[in-house]
KEFIKE-82404 format. One record per residue (C-alpha): residue number from 1; residue in three letters; x negated, y negated, z. Coordinates in steps of 0.2 Angstrom, whole numbers, plus 5000, padded with zeros to 4 digits. Layout:
KEFIKE-82404
[rec NUM; ALA; [X; Y; Z]]
...
END
This chain:
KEFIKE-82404
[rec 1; UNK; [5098; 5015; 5048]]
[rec 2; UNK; [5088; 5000; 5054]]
[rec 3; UNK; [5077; 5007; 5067]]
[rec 4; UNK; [5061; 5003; 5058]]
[rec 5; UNK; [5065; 4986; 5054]]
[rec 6; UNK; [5051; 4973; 5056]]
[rec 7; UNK; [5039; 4989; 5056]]
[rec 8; UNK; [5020; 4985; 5049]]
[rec 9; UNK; [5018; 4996; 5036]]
[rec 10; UNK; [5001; 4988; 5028]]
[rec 11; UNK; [4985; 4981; 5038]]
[rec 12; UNK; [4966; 4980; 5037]]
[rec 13; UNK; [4965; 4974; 5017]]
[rec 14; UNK; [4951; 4965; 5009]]
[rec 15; UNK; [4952; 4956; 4996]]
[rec 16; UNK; [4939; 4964; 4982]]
[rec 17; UNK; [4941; 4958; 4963]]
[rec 18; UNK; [4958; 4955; 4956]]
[rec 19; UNK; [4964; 4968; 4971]]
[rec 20; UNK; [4962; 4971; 4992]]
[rec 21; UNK; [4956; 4987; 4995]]
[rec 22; UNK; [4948; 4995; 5012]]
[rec 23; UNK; [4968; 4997; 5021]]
[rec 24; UNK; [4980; 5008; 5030]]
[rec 25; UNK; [4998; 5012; 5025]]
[rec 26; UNK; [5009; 5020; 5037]]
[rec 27; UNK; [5024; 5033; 5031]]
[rec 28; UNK; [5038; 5028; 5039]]
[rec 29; UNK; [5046; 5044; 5038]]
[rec 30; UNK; [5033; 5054; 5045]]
[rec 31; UNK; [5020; 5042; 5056]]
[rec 32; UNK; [5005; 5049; 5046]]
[rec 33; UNK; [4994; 5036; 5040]]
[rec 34; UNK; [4983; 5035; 5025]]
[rec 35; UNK; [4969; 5024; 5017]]
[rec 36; UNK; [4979; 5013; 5006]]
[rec 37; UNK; [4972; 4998; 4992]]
[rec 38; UNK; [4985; 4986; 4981]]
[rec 39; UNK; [4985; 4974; 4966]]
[rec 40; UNK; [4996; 4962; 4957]]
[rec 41; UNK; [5000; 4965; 4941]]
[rec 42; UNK; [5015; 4956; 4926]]
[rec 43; UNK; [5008; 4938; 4935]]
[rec 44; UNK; [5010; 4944; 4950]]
[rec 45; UNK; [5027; 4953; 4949]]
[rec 46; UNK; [5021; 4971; 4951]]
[rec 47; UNK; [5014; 4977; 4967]]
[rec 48; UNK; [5004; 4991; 4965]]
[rec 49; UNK; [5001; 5001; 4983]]
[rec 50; UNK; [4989; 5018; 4979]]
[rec 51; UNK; [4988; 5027; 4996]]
[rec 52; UNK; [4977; 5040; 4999]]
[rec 53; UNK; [4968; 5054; 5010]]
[rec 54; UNK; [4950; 5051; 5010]]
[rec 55; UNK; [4947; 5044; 4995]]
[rec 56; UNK; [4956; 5033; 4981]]
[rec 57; UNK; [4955; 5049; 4968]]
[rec 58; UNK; [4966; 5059; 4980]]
[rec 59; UNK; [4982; 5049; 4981]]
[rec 60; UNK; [4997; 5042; 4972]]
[rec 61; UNK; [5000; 5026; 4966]]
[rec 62; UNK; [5019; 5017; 4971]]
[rec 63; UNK; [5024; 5001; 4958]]
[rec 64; UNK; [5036; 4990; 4969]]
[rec 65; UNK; [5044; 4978; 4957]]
[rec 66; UNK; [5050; 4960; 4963]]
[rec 67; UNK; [5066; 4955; 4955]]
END
């Protein structure tokens, strides 16, 4: 299903050390949005997204992995 295809999952990130931080993620699945910061990581292979509700400690970190 391709209904959500060009969809703006990330905004609003600052950059802030060797990461952005300060942004919002969007779940596709559900529409619910949560505060959201990313880094690099493996020279800039690794993406790592940590959304959360409220604050940073309360959330879950996702690794994407370019090939």
């Amino acid at each position: 299903d391709h209904a959500q295809d060009g969809l703006v999952i990330l905004w609003d990130l600052r950059k802030q050390g060797d990461g952005w931080t300060g942004g919002t993620v969007i779940d596709p699945a559900t529409g619910r949005t949560y505060g959201a910061e990313i880094h690099l990581s493996d020279g800039g292979k690794m993406l790592h997204l940590r959304g959360y509700a409220g604050i940073p400690l309360l959330g879950a970190t996702v690794t994407w992995v370019r090939e």
